[in-house]
C-alpha positions in Angstrom: 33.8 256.4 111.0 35.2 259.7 109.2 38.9 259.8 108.0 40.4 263.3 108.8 38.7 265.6 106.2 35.5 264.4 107.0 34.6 261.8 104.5 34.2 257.9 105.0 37.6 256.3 105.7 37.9 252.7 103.9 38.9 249.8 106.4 42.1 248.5 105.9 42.1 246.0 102.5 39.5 247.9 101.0 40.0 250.1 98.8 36.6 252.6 98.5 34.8 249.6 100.3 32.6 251.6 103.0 32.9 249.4 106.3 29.1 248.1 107.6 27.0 250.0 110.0 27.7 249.3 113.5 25.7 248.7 116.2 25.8 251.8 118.6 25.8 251.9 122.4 22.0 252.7 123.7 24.4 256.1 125.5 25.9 257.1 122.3 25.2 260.2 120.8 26.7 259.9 117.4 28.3 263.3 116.2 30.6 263.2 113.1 34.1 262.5 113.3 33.5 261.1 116.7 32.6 257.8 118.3 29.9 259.1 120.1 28.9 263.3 120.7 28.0 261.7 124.6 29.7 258.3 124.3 33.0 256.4 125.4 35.7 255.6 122.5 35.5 252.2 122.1 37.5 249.8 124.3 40.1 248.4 121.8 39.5 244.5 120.7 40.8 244.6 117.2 38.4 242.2 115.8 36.8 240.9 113.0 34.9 243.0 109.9 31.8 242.6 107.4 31.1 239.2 106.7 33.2 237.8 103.5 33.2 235.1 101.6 36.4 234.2 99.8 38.6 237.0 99.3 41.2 238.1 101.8 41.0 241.8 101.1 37.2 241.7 102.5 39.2 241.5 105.9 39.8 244.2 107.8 41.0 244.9 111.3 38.3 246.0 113.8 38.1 246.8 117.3 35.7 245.5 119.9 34.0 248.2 122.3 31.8 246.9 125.0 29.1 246.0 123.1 30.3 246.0 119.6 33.1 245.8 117.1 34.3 248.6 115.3 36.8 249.2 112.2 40.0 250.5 113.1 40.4 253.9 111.0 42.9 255.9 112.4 42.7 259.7 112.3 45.5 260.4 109.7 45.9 257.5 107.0 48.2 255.1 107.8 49.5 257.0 111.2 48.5 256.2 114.5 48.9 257.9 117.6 49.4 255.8 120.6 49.6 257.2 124.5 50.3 254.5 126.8 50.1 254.5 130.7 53.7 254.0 131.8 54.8 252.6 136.0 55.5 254.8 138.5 59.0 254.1 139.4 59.6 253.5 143.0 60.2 249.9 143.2 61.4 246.7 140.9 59.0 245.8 137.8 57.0 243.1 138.5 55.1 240.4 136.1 52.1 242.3 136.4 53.8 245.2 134.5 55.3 242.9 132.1 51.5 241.5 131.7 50.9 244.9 130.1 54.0 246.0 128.1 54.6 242.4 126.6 51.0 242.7 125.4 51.3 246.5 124.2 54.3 245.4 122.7 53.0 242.4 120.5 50.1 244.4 119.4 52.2 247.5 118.4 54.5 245.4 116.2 51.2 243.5 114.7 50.4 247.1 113.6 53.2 248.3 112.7 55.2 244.9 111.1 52.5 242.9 109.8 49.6 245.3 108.7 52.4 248.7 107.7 50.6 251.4 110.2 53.1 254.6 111.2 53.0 254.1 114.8 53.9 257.0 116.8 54.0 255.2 120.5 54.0 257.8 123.3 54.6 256.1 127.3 55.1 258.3 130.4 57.3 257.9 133.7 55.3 258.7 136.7 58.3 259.7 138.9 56.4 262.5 141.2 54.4 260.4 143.7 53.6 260.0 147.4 55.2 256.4 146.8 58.7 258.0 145.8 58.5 259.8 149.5 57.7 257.1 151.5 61.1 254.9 151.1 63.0 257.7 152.8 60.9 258.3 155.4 60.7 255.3 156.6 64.5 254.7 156.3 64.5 257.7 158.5 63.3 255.7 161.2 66.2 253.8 161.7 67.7 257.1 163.1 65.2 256.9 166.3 66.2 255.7 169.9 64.6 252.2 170.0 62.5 253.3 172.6 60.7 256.0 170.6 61.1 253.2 167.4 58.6 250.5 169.7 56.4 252.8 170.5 55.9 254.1 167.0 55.1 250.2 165.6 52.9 249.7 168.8 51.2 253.0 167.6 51.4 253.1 163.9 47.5 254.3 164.8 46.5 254.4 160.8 47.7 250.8 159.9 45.1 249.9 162.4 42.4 251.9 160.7 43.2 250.6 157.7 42.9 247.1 158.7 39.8 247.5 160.4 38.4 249.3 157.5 39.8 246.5 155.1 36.8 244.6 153.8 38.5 242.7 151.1 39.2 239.3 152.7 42.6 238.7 151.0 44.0 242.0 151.7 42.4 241.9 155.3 44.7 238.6 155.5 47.7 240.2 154.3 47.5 243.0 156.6 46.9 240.2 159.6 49.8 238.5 158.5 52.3 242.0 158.6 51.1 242.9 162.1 51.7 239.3 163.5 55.2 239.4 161.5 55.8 243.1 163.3 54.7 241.9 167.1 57.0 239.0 167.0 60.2 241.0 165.7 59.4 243.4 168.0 59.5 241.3 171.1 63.3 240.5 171.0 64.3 244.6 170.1 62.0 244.9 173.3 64.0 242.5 175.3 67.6 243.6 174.5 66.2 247.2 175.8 65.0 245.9 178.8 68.2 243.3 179.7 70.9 246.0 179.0 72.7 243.4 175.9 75.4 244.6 173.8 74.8 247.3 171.0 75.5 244.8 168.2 72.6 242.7 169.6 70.4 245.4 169.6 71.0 247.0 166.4 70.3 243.8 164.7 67.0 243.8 166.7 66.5 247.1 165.5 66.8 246.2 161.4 64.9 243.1 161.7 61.9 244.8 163.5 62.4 247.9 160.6 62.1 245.0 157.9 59.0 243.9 159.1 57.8 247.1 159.8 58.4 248.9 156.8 54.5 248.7 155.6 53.3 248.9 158.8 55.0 252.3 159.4 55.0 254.0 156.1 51.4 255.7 156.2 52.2 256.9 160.1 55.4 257.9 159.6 54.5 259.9 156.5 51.8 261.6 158.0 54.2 262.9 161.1 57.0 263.0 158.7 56.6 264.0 155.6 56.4 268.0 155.9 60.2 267.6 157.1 61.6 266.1 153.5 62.3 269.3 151.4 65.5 268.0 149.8 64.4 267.7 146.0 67.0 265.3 145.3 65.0 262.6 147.4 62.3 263.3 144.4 65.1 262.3 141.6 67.6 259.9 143.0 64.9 257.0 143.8 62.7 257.2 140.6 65.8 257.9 138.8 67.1 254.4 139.5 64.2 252.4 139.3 63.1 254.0 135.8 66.8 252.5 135.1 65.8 249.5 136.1 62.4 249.4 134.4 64.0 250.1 131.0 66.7 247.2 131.7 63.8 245.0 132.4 62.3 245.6 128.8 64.7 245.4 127.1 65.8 242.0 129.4 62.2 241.2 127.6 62.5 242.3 123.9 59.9 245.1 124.7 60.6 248.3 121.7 61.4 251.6 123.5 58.5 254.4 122.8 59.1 256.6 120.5 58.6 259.4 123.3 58.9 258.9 126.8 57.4 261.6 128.8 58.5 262.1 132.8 56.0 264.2 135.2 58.9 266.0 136.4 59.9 267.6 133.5 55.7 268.6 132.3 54.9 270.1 135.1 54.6 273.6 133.5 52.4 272.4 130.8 50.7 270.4 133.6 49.9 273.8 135.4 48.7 275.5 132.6 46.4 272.6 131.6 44.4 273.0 135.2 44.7 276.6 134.5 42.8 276.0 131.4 40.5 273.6 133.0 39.3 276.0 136.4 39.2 278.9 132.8 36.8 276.7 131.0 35.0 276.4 134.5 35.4 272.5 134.8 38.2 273.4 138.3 38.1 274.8 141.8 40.7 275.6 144.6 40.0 274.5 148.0 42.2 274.8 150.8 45.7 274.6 148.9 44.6 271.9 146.2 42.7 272.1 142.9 39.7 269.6 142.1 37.7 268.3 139.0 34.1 269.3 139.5 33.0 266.1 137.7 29.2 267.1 138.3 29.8 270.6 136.5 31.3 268.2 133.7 28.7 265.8 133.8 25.6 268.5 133.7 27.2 269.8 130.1 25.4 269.2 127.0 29.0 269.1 125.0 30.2 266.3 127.8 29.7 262.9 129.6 31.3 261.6 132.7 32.3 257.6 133.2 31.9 256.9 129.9 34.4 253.4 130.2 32.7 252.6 133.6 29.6 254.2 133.8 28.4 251.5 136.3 31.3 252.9 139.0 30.9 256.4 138.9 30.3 257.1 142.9 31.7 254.1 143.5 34.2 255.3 146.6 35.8 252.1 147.3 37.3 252.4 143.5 38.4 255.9 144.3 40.2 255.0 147.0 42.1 252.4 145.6 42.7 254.9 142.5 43.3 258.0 144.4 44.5 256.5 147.8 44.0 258.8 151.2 45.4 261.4 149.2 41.8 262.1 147.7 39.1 260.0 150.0 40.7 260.4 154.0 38.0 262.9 155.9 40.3 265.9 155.3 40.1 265.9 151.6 36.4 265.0 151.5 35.7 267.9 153.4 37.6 269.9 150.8 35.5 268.5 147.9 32.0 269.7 146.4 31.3 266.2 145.5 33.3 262.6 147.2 33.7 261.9 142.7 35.5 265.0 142.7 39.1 263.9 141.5 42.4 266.7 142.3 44.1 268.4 139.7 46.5 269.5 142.0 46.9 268.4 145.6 48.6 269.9 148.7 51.0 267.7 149.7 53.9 266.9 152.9 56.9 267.8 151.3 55.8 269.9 148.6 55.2 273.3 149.5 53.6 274.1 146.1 52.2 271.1 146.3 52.2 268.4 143.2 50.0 267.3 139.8 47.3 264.9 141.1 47.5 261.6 139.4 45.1 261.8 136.7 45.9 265.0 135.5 49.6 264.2 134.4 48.7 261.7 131.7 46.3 264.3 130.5 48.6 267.1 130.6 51.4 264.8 128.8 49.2 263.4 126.2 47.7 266.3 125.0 51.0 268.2 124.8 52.4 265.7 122.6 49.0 264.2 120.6 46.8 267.1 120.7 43.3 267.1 121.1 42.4 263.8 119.9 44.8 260.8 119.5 43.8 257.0 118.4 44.6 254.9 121.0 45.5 254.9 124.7 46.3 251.8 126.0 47.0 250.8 130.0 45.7 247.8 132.4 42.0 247.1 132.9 42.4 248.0 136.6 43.2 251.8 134.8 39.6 252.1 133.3 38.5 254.0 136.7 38.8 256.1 137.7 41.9 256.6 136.2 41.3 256.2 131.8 37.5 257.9 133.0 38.8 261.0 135.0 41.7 261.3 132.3 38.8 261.6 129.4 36.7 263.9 131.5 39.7 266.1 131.6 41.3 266.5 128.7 37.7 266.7 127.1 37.0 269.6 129.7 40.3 271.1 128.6 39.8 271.5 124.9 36.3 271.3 125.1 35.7 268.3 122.4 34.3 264.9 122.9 36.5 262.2 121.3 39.9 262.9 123.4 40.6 258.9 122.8 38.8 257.1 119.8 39.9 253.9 120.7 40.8 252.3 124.9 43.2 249.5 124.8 43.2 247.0 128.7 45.0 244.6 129.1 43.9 241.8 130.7 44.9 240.6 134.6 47.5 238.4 135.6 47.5 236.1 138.4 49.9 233.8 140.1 49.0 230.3 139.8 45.2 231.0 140.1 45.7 233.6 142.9 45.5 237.7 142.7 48.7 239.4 141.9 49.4 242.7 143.5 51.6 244.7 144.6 49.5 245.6 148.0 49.1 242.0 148.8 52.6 242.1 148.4 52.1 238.8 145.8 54.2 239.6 142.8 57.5 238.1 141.1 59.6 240.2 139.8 60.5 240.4 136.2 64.3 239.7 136.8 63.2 236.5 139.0 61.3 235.4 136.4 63.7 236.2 133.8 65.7 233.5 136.1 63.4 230.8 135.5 62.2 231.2 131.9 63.9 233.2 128.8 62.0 236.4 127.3 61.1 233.7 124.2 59.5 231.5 126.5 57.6 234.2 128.4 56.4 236.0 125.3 55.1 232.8 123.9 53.3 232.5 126.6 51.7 235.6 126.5 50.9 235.3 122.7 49.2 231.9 123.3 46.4 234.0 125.5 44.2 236.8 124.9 46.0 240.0 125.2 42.5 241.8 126.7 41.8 238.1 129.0 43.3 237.0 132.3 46.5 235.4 131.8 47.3 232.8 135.0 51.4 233.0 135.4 52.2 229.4 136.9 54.3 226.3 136.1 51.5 225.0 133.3 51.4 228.0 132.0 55.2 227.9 131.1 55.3 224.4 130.2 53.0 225.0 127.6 55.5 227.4 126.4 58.4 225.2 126.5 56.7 222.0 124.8 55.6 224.9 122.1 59.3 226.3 122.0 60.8 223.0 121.7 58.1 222.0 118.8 59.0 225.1 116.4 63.1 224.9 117.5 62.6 220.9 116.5 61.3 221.8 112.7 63.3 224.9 112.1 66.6 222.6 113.1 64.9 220.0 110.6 64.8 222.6 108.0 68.0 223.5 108.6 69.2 220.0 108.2 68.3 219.4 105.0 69.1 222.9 103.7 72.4 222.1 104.7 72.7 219.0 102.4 75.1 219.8 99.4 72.9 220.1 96.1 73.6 221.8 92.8 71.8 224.5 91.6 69.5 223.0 89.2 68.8 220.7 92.4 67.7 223.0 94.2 64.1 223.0 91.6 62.4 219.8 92.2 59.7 218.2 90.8 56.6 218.5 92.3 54.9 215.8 93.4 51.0 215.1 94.8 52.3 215.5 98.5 54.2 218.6 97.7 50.8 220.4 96.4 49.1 219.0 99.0 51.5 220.5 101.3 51.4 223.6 99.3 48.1 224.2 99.3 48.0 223.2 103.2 50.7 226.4 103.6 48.4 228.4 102.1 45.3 227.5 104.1 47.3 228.5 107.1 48.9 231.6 105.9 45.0 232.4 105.4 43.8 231.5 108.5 46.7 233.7 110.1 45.7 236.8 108.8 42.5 236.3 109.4 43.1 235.8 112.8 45.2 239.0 113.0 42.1 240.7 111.5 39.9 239.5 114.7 41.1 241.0 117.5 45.0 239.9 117.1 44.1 236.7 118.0 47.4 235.8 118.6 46.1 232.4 120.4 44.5 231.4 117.4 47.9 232.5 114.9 50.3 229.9 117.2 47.6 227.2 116.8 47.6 227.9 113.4 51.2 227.6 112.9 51.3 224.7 115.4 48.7 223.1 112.9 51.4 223.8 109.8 54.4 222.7 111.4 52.9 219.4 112.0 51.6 218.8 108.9 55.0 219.5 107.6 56.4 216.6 109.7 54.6 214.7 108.5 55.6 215.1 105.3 59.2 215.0 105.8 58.6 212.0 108.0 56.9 210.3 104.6 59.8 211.5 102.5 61.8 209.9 105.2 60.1 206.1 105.2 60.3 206.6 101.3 63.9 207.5 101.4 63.5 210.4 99.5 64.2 213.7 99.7 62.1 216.6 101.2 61.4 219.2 98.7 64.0 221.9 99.7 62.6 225.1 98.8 58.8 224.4 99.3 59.6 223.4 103.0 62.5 226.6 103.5 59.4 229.0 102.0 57.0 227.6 105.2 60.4 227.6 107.4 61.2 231.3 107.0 57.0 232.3 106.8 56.8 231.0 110.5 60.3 233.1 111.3 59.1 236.3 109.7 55.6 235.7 111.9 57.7 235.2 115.4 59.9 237.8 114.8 56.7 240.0 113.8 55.3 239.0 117.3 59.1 239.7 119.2 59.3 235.5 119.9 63.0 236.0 117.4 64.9 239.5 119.1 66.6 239.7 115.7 66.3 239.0 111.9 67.4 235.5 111.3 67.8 234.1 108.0 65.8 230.8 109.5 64.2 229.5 112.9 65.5 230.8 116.4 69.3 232.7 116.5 71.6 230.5 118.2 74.2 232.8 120.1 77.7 231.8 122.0 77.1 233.1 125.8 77.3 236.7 126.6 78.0 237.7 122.6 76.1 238.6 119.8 78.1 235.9 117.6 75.8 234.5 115.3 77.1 230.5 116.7 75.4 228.6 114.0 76.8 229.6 111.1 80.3 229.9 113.2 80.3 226.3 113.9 78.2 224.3 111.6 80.3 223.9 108.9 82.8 222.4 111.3 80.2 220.0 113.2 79.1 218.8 109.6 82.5 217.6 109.0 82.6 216.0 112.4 79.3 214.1 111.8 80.8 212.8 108.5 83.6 211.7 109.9 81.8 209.8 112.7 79.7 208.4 110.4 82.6 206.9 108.3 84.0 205.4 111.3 80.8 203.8 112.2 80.3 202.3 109.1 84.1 200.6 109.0 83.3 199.4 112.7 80.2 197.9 112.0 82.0 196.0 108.9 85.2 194.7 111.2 82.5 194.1 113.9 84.7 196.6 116.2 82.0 197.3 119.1 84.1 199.1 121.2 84.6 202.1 118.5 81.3 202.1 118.0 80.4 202.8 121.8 83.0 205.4 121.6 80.9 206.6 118.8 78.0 206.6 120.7 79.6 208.6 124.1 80.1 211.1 122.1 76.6 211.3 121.0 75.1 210.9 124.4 77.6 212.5 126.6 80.4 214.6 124.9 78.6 216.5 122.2 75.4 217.7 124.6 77.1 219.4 127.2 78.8 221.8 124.5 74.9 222.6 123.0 75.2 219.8 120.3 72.9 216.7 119.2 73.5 214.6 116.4 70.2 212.5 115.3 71.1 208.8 113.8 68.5 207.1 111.6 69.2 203.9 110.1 70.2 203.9 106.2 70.2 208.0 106.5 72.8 210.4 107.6 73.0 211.7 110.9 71.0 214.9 111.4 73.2 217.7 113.2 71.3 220.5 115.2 72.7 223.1 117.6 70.3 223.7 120.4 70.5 225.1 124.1 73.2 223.4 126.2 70.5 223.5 129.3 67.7 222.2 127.6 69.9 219.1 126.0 71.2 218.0 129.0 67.8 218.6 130.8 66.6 216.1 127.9 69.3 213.5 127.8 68.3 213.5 131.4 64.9 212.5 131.0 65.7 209.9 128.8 68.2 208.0 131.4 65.5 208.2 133.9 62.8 206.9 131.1 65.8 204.4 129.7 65.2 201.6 133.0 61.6 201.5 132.3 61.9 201.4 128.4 64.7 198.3 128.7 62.5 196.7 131.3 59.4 196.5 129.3 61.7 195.4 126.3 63.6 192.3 128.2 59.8 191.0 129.9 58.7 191.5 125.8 62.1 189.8 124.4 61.2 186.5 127.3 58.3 185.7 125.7 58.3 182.6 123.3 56.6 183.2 120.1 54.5 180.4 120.0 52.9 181.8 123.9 52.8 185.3 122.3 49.1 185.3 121.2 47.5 182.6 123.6 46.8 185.1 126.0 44.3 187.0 123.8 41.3 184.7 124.0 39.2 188.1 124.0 40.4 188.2 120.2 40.7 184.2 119.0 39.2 181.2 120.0 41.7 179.0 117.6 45.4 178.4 117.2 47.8 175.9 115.0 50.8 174.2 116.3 53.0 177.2 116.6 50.5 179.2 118.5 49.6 180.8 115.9 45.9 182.6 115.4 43.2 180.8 112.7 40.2 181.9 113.8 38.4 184.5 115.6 35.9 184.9 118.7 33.2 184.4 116.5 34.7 180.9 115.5 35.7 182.3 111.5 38.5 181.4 109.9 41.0 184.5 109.7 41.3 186.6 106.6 44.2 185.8 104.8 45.3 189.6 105.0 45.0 189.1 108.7 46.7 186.3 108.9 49.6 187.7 106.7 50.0 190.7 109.4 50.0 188.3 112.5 52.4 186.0 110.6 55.2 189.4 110.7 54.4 189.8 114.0 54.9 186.2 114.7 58.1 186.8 113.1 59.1 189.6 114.5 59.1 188.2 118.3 61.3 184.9 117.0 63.9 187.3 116.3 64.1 189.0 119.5 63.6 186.0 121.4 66.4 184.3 119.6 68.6 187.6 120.7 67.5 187.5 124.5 67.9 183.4 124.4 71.6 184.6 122.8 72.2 186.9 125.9 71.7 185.0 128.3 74.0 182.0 127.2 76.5 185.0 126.8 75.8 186.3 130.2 74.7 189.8 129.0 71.6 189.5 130.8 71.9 188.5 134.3 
């Protein structure tokens, strides 16, 4: 790897450390500056460096190609030039795209936030597409006589190709399913026609059969159609209002705006003159109206290779089509082509008398305008690697005639819907506000960061659990933190002596902290970071659950140091949409008021209160105010977002949560609460002195109060054992006594 001037670049913690050789690909042709004279970039794994001992400067961040890992060096220093495949905007953003721009976005701020890169993040809008057509042609056929609409769904001629030709079994399904959907709305449109009903009846017909239809339809209709639309605002007001909506989705999701967003429509002069320079540079050709790639004049260059991210699917037609659609494989535009890999620069297209930019052509075009001739990373889905990330390379290579366009190819991974394929064609997708519906942007991004960003991520109801229970774990501690931040303490207090368990936990903190960068070092592993910080947060709860039994005090600022450690890393990774001072924000609904520190001091007050009154009630043996006491624990204080946490001999710990999620809790524990009192009454029925009898499996002798003197084995107990049975012993007298006392008072019936 060479920095910018030519010399070796040192990996990130090292200063004038030269990073190890790698391993190359058997196709690489290593050239300086370059990842390869003849060779792919690498596809993006950050990942982990030389081997280290010790030290935490030996780390460095890598990325993982293929076959090997590679140090990150960007081109320029700390600056890193990012182009990132953006939607096309004709219909609502879907989890699939949030799959990729959640991902993008953890892994930007990981660069940016946590390791200091200048990222300069490019995305583009495709907005000039086929797709953007098609909506208003087909809403054009709701202008037709019914009769002429029937015999256009009976005769949607290219629907039936296309299943025919379908060989993928669940898309073949899909496209069963549409036609059987179509034939039965069809049959009632059919019989209003023929039995002369009102015109009411019929028009209903008429949208119910376009609904189903709609797919059916749209290749047909576009075909016959789609030389007639010549109004250019059809080409603005649709992508226009879905790129609207795309934005309000990320930002629904906590995803950072790029620091450039690039729309086809407004490159498609520089677009132009990039094919120009491409058909110059002898890489082009025109034929019949449209421009094409001549990938095998690319691919016979010395200075060039072709599929170099997916060598293994170059000629591979079945991934063209489903790249370039019958825009670039129907017979037509085969016959137009000097090769079936050739991809078009430009196409010919209904509508368009100058035609448009073909597909791969306008993230070329985009890119380069804004990132020159090489940029470090370009990031998209791994369904983009072909042809689309491949044709792009060959391109933009073939344009400024170099061979390291992209030094480093991000993919995210796939995402599927409770084990099945999610797509858009299958028409299997949930939409990003329905699952904003179900689960918060927090508990979706959690449950993205507790998977791979480059693996298949399965979308489905365990999935999101897993989120929740890890949600609910952090909120838990940082509202324990909170608690005993909030206790008064002067100044000198706030310095405590430490003690074995606070170096303990110390040194535990950081082990973690360790393990966490390290982690961010390989890959991002963000999996590996929550687990990590899962793995900290538990071992302080166990220490404050100690401090607890030994009725002493948590150490303050050693547990608020790991507190706001773990806040700074989730609000690294977007988890927190703010800064907070400490844990998750607490908000009032539909403001940005910060509600915690609004309303603690006032809940504080309340608690202390209650707890006063408690403690005179219990003295005066006044049970009635102490069930008021405890109704507005369990009832009252809930539904306004509020729980207050008794614990004998300690004061009551006050945390603000979310309302839904504390009532959602209080009602698990009613439907638990039966079941807990039943298994404690049939416990409180049995007389001590029966209480061990039945465990012959564990003593084979008793004295005259049942209790246990000797084992299986026939040996006399140990006096140790003996002491712990004797509590236990103990222990059931006394509830015994209470359930023998209940029932002469009639409390159990």
């Amino acid at each position: 790897m060479l920095d910018a001037q030519g010399g070796a670049a040192p990996p990130l913690g090292l200063s004038g450390h030269r990073p190890h050789k790698y391993r190359s690909l058997s196709s690489w042709k290593h050239g300086p500056g370059t990842h390869g004279a003849a060779g792919a970039a690498p596809e993006i794994a950050l990942g982990r460096g030389p081997a280290c001992t010790a030290s935490l400067t030996c780390l460095v961040i890598v990325f993982l190609s293929s076959l090997t890992k590679d140090v990150f060096i960007p081109q320029h220093g700390k600056k890193v030039t990012w182009y990132c495949c953006g939607p096309t905007v004709y219909d609502a953003s879907h989890m699939g795209h949030a799959r990729s721009y959640i991902s993008f976005d953890i892994l930007r701020r990981v660069l940016r936030d946590y390791f200091g890169y200048d990222v300069f993040y490019c995305m583009n809008i495709t907005d000039v597409d086929d797709k953007v057509r098609l909506p208003h042609v087909v809403s054009r056929a709701g202008d037709r006589e019914e009769a002429v609409l029937v015999d256009e769904v009976r005769w949607a001629s290219l629907f039936s190709v296309k299943l025919r030709e379908t060989t993928d079994p669940d898309k073949k399904q899909m496209l069963e399913r549409i036609q059987h959907a179509v034939k039965l709305a069809a049959e009632p449109l059919e019989r209003a026609m023929q039995s002369d009903l009102p015109a009411a009846v019929a028009d209903g017909c008429e949208e119910a059969l376009l609904a189903e239809a709609k797919d059916l339809l749209s290749d047909w209709l576009d075909c016959a159609l789609g030389s007639e639309v010549t109004d250019n605002s059809i080409f603005s007001q649709l992508p226009k209002f879905w790129e609207e909506e795309f934005h309000r989705d990320m930002e629904a999701l906590n995803v950072l705006p790029p620091d450039v967003l690039t729309r086809v429509s407004e490159y498609v002069p520089e677009i132009v003159n990039f094919v120009q320079k491409i058909v110059d540079n002898g890489y082009g050709y025109a034929s019949n109206g449209s421009v094409y790639f001549d990938t095998a004049k690319f691919a016979s260059s010395e200075r060039h290779s072709y599929g170099k991210l997916v060598p293994e699917a170059v000629g591979d037609q079945k991934a063209l089509q489903e790249g370039e659609g019958d825009l670039s494989i129907s017979a037509d535009r085969l016959s137009e082509k000097r090769s079936p890999n050739d991809c078009a620069l430009w196409k010919a297209s209904p509508g368009n008398p100058d035609g448009r930019p073909g597909w791969h052509i306008e993230c070329s075009a985009m890119a380069g305008t804004l990132l020159g001739a090489s940029m470090d990373i370009h990031g998209g889905g791994f369904d983009l690697r072909f042809p689309h990330h491949d044709n792009e390379l060959a391109q933009s290579e073939a344009y400024f005639e170099n061979d390291c366009w992209v030094r480093y190819f991000l993919h995210t991974g796939h995402l599927t819907i409770a084990g099945c394929k999610m797509s858009k064609s299958l028409k299997n997708f949930i939409t990003i506000k329905d699952a904003l519906k179900k689960h918060s942007a927090r508990q979706l991004r959690l449950a993205f960061l507790m998977h791979s960003w480059k693996d298949t991520l399965d979308y489905s109801s365990n999935t999101m659990e897993s989120a929740l229970q890890y949600e609910k774990f952090m909120n838990e501690f940082f509202l324990n933190v909170k608690d005993i931040l909030r206790a008064p303490v002067d100044i000198t207090g706030r310095f405590e002596k430490w003690e074995d368990e606070e170096s303990e936990l110390n040194e535990s903190f950081y082990d973690k902290k360790a393990a966490v960068h390290e982690a961010l070092c390989d890959n991002v592993d963000t999996r590996t970071v929550l687990e990590e910080m899962r793995a900290l947060v538990s071992r302080c709860n166990l220490y404050m659950a100690a401090r607890k039994a030994a009725r002493r005090r948590p150490n303050r600022a050693l547990l608020e140091s790991i507190a706001l450690y773990l806040t700074h890393m989730l609000t690294i990774f977007g988890a927190i949409e703010e800064e907070s001072s400490l844990g998750f924000p607490v908000r009032g609904p539909g403001t940005s008021l910060d509600l915690e520190s609004t309303v603690m001091p006032y809940l504080q007050v309340l608690s202390e209160f209650r707890e006063g009154v408690r403690k005179i009630a219990r003295e005066q043996k006044v049970p009635e105010v102490l069930q008021l006491s405890d109704a507005l624990r369990d009832d009252i204080l809930p539904e306004l977002g509020v729980r207050f946490e008794d614990h004998e001999g300690l004061p009551t710990v006050v945390k603000l949560g979310d309302r839904e999620a504390l009532l959602r809790e209080r009602e698990e524990k009613r439907q638990v609460r039966p079941v807990f009192q039943a298994a404690k009454l049939a416990k409180m029925k049995i007389p001590p002195s029966e209480m061990f009898l039945s465990e012959s499996d564990k003593y084979s002798k008793f004295d005259e109060n049942g209790l246990p003197t000797h084992d299986t084995e026939g040996k006399e107990l140990s006096k140790g054992r003996a002491k712990k049975l004797r509590k236990l012993f103990e222990a059931q007298e006394k509830l015994y006594k209470e359930y023998l006392q209940a029932v002469q008072t009639g409390s159990f019936q």
